[in-house]
N, C-alpha and C positions, 0 to 999 in steps of 0.2 A: 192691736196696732194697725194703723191705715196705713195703704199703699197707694200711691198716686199714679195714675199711668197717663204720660203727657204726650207719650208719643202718638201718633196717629193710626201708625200701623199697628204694632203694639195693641192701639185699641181695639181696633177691627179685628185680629187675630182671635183677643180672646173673647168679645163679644160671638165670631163667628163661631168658636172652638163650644161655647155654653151652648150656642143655640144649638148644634149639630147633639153633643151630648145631653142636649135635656136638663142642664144644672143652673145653678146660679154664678154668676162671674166669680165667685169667691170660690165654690167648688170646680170651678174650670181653671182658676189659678194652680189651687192645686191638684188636680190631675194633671194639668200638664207639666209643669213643674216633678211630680213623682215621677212619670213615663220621661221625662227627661236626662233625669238624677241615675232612674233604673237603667236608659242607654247607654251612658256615658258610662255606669260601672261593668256592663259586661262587653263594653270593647275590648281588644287584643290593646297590650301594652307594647310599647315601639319591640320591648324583648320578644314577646313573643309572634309580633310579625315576623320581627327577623327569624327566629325560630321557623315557622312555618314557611316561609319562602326557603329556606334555605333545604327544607326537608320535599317541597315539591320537587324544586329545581335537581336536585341531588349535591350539593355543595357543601362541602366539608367545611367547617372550622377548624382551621390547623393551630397551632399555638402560634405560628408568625402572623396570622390573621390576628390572632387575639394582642400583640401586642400592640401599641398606642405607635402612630407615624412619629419620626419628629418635628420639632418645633420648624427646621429647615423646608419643608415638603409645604405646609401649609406659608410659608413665607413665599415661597416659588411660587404659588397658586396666587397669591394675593398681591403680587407685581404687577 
């Protein structure tokens, strides 16, 4: 299957990305493409930032924390 790359930068990226690695644009595709795929899966998910801020900071999650505002609180904010 072909891929067309029309953007400019785009192009330049991965033309620069081959040269630096030694490969062909098809193998610069996908290397970068994998080290991207492989970024994005070992980030922290929004839970466990929160997790981790809350464990620096020292911040309790109480159960009134964990319940939902209501619908009133965001209406007053959006006035």
């Amino acid at each position: 299957m072909a891929i067309n790359i029309s953007n400019r930068e785009a192009d330049a990226l991965i033309r620069r990305f081959a040269k630096i690695a030694g490969v062909t644009l098809t193998e610069a595709v996908v290397i970068a493409m994998r080290e991207a795929i492989e970024r994005r899966r070992q980030r922290e998910t929004p839970r466990q930032t929160a997790a981790r801020l809350r464990a620096e900071f020292g911040v309790e999650l109480t159960d009134r924390a964990r319940r939902p505002l209501p619908r009133s609180v965001f209406d007053e904010l959006s006035e």
